[in-house]
N, C-alpha and C positions, 0 to 999 in steps of 0.2 A: 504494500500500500504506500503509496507515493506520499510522506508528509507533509510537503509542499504545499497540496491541495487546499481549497477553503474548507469550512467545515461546517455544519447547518448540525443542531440540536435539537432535538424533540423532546421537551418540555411540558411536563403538566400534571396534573392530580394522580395518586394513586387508580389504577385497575380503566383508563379510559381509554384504551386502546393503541397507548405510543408504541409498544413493540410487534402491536399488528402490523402498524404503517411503516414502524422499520423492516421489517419481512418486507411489505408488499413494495415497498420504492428499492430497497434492495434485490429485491429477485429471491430473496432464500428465508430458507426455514432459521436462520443462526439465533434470533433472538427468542430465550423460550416464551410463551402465551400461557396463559390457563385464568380460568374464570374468578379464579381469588387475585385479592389486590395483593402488593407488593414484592410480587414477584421476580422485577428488574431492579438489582440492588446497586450494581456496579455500572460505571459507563460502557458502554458495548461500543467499540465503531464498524460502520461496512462502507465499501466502497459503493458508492450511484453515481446515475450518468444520467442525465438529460438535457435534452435540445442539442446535445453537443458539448455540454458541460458536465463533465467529470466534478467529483465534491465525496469527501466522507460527511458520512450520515451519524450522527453520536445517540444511540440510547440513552436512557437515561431513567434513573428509579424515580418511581411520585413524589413531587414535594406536598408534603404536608405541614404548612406550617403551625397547628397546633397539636402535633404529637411531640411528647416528652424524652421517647425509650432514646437511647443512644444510639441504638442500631438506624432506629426514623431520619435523628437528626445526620448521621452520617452518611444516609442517603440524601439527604438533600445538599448537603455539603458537595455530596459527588457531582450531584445535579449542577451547583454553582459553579462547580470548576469547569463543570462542560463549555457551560454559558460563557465564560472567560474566554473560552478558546474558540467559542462558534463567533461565526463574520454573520450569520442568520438565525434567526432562533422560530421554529413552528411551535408556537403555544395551541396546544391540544384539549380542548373541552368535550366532555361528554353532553349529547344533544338530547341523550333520552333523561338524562336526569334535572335537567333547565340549568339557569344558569345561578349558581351556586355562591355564597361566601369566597371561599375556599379557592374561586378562580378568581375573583376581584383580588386579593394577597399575592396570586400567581401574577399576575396581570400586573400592578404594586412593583415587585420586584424586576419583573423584565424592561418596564418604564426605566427603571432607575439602572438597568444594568447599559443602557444606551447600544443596545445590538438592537438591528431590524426585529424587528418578531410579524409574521402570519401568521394570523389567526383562523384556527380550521377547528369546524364543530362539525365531530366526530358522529359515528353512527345516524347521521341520515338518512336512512333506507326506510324510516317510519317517520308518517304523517306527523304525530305531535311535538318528533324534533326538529322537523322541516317549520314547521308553528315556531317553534319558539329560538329560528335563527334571530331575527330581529332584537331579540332581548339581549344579544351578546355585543350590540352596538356600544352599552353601558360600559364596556372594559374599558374604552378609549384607545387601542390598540386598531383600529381602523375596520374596514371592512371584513366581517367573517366568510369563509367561507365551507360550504355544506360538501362533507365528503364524509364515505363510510371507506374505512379503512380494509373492511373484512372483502369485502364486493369489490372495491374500487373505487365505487362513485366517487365522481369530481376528482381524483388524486393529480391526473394530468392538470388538471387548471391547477392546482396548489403546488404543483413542480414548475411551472412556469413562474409561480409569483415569488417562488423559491430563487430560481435562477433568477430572475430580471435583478434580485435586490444582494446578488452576488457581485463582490468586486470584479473590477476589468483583468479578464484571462492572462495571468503571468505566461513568458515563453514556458513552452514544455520542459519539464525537467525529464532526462533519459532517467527512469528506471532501474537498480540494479536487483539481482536478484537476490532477495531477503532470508538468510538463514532460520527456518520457523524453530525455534525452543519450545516445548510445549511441557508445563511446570504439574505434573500430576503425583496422585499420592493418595490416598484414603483420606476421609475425611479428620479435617482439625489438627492434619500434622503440620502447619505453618505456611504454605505454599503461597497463599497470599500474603504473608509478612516477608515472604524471601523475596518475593516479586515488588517489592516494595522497597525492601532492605538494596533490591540490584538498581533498582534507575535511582533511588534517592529520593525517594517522591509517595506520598501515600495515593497512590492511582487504584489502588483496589482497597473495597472494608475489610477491616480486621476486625474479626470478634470471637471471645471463646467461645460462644455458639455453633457448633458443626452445624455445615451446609447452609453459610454465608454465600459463599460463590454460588449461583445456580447457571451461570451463562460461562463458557468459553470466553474469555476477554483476549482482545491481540493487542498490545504494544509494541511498536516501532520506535527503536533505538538506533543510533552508532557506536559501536564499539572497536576502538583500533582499526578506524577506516571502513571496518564491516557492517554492512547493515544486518539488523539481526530485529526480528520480529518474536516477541516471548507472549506468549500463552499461557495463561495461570486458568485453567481448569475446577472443576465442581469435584468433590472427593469421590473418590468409586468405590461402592461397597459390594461386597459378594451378591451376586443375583439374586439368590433364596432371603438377604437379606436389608432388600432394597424395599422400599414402600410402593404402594398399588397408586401413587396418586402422582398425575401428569408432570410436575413440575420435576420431580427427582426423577422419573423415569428418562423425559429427554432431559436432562441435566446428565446423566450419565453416558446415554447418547453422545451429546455434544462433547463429551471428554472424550469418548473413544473417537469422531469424528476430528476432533483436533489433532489425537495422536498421527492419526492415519494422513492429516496435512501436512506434518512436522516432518523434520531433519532428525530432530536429537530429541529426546526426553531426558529431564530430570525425575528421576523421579524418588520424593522425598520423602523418607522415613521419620517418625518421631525415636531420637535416640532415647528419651525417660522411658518411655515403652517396649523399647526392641523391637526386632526384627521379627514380624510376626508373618503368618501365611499369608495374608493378604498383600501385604508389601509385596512378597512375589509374586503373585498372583497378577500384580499392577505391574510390575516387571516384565510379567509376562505377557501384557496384552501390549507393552510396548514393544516387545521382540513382535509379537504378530503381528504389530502394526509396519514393521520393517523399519524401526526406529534405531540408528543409536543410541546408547543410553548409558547413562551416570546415575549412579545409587547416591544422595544426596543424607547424611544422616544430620538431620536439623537438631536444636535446641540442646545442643553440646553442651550449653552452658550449665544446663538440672540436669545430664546424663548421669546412669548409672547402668551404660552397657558395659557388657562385655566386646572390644570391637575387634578384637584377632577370633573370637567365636564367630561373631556377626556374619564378618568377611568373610571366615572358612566357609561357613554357611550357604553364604549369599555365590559363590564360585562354584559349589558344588551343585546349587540346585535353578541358576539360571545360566541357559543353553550360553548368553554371551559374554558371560563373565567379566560384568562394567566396571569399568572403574569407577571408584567411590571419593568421598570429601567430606569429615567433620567439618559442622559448620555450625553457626547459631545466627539466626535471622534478627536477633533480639539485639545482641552485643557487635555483629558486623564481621564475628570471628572464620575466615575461610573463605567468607562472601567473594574475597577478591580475585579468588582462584576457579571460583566458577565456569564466568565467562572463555577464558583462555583453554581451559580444559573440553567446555562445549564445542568451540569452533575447532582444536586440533581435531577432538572428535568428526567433525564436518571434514577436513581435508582427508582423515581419513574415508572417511564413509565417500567419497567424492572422488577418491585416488584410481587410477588404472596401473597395475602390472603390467608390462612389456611381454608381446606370446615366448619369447625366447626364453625372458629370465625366467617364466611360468614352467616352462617345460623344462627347465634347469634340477628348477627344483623341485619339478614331479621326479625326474630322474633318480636323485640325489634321495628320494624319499622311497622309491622303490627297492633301492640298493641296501636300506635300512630295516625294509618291513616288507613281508612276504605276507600279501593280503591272503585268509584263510579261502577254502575254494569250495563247490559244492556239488556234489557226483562224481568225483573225481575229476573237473573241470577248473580251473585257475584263472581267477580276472585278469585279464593284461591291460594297464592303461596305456596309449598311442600319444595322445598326446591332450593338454589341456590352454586352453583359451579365456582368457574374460573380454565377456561381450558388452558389460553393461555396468554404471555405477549406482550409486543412492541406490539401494542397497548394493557394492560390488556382489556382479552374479558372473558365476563363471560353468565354463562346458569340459567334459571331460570325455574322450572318444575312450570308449572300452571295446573290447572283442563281444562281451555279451551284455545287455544291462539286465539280466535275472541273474547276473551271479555277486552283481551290488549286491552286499550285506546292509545292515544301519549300522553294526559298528566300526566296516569299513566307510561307511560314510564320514560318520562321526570322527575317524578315527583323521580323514583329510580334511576336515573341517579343521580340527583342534589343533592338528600341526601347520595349517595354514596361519589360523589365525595366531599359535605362537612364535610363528618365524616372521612372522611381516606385521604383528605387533598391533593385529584385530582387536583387542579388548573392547567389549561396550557394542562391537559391529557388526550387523546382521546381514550373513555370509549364505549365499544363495548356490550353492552346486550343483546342477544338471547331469544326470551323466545321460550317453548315447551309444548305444550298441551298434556295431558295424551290421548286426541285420537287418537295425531300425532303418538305417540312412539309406543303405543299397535295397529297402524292401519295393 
């Protein structure tokens, strides 16, 4: 995502449909919905485009200004920073409910925040909110105008009034491509405070509350010249132990759909608690995901693991054997070693082998270990190839591919990855039998 970009915020009371309209002007499902309020706690951004004009789009949780809880006020806090950083602001009322206190405060604030604001009353697809568009004149916020978010109605006119009140088109800035991080973990081991603790900025809520995060959030960074986009993720808990209701379901969704957009995964253990099966388990959905990854052990500072157990552990029982990092999000202790160790990560996961040097050292590997055979039959490998990177996959010409074993698989896997120094990288092997290719 191009940071350059303007940026338009969607603005408005709890449960009124802002992250309908971010789905519907974005093209995708990324912001979750569900029919209870407060569901969007953190800022979301997606990229849109109309008339020709490109813009990030920023979610944004309900302001309410008269809730108390910390968690309310921190969402509206999130809310305000949007509004700092948007060149437009869509002030969003709900049109079945008329027009309310609650939006006069709203209306209040964006006056004084000195950004354009459009004003669109929401759910118009019924008679008595199309009745009581007129009543929203009172905001002083200019001409309302009638769209339902869920259908579409009017959204095109509200992306025109969007764009016209957009600054003049900076020259294009080229694009480079963005290293995704994607920061997961079970719920409440720290991942939104590490994501906070790494740009230096509170961009997501912290609260001892598990399952504060419900949305995938992307941030766009530079680090050491590289762009790098970080993903702090919804916590994932074991399926059997996940609840029946909308928002945690695709909240867990959207983690696994994040991993599967990423380059690299963090993925963060709570050290006070140890290394538990789900930790792997989340380890594991990032190898599936074809993620590199780093076992990240947070809040070092209250630890009471064992960490030569941890590790032996963590080696033995995930296929990619990641490299790891005591850290603590809290005190800033390890934080700095992060990023450096994510991106060697990325050149590796991004590196090609030479077919030479490849078949060097299949050679050199054969002369060492005499694959076991099956009927009296003995695998011969000819020769092997990498075809492809993110994840590096590579081909392996055999005499038969039914006399591939898994532990002959596993066994070129593991020496691959310890001679050329794979840790964390998920290594993709093909083999091909000379009957396959000449059949």
């Amino acid at each position: 995502m191009n940071a350059s970009l303007p940026r338009v915020a969607i603005i408005g009371y709890p449960n009124v449909g802002k992250s309908t309209l971010f789905n519907r002007i974005t093209g995708t499902r990324e912001a979750v919905v569900a029919p209870e309020s407060g569901v969007t706690r953190d800022r979301k951004e997606g990229l849109a485009e109309w008339a020709g004009r490109p813009f990030i789009l920023i979610d944004t949780g309900g302001i309410d200004m008269a809730a108390e809880e910390p968690l309310h006020q921190e969402v509206r806090r999130q809310a305000e920073l949007a509004l700092q950083e948007a060149v437009v602001a869509i002030f969003l009322v709900d049109g079945k409910t008329g027009l309310a206190p609650q939006d006069a405060e709203i209306a209040d604030l964006l006056r004084r925040s000195g950004v354009p604001v459009v004003l669109a009353v929401n759910k118009c697809d019924t008679r008595l909110a199309q009745d009581s568009l007129p009543d929203y004149w009172a905001l002083g916020l200019g001409e309302p105008m009638a769209i339902s978010a869920e259908h579409g109605l009017g959204v095109g006119d509200l992306l025109d009034a969007v764009v016209s009140r957009l600054p003049d088109a900076r020259e294009e800035v080229e694009e480079t491509h963005s290293i995704r991080i994607a920061i997961v973990g079970r719920p409440n081991v720290g991942k939104s405070s590490l994501l906070n603790c790494l740009l230096g900025d509170e961009r997501t809520i912290v609260s001892p509350r598990p399952g504060t995060t419900r949305d995938a959030i992307d941030t766009d960074l530079e680090f050491a010249g590289t762009a790098i986009t970080l993903i702090d993720t919804a916590g994932l808990r074991r399926p059997g132990k996940r609840t029946t209701t909308d928002v945690e379901y695709y909240s867990a969704l959207r983690s696994l759909r994040a991993l599967e957009r990423s380059d690299v995964a963090l993925v963060v253990v709570d050290a006070a608690e140890g290394l538990v099966d789900l930790d792997l388990q989340v380890a594991y959905e990032a190898q599936r995901a074809k993620c590199a990854t780093v076992v990240l052990f947070n809040k070092w500072d209250i630890q009471a693991l064992d960490l030569e157990r941890a590790v032996e552990r963590l080696r033995a029982k995930v296929q990619l054997k990641p490299p790891w990092l005591a850290v603590s999000a809290l005190t800033g202790r390890g934080v700095d070693k992060i990023l450096p160790l994510a991106v060697q990560l990325y050149e590796k996961y991004t590196s090609r082998i030479p077919t030479a040097e490849l078949n060097r050292w299949l050679g050199a590997v054969k002369v060492g270990h005499q694959p076991p055979g099956k009927g009296g039959k003995v695998i011969k490998t000819y020769y092997m190839v990498q075809y492809a990177t993110a994840p590096p996959r590579f081909k392996v010409m055999v005499n038969s591919r039914a006399l591939v074993s898994k532990p002959f698989a596993y066994f070129l896997e593991n020496r691959l990855r310890e001679d050329y120094e794979f840790w964390g990288i998920p290594l993709v092997i093909d083999f091909e039998g000379k009957e396959e290719r000449y059949s």
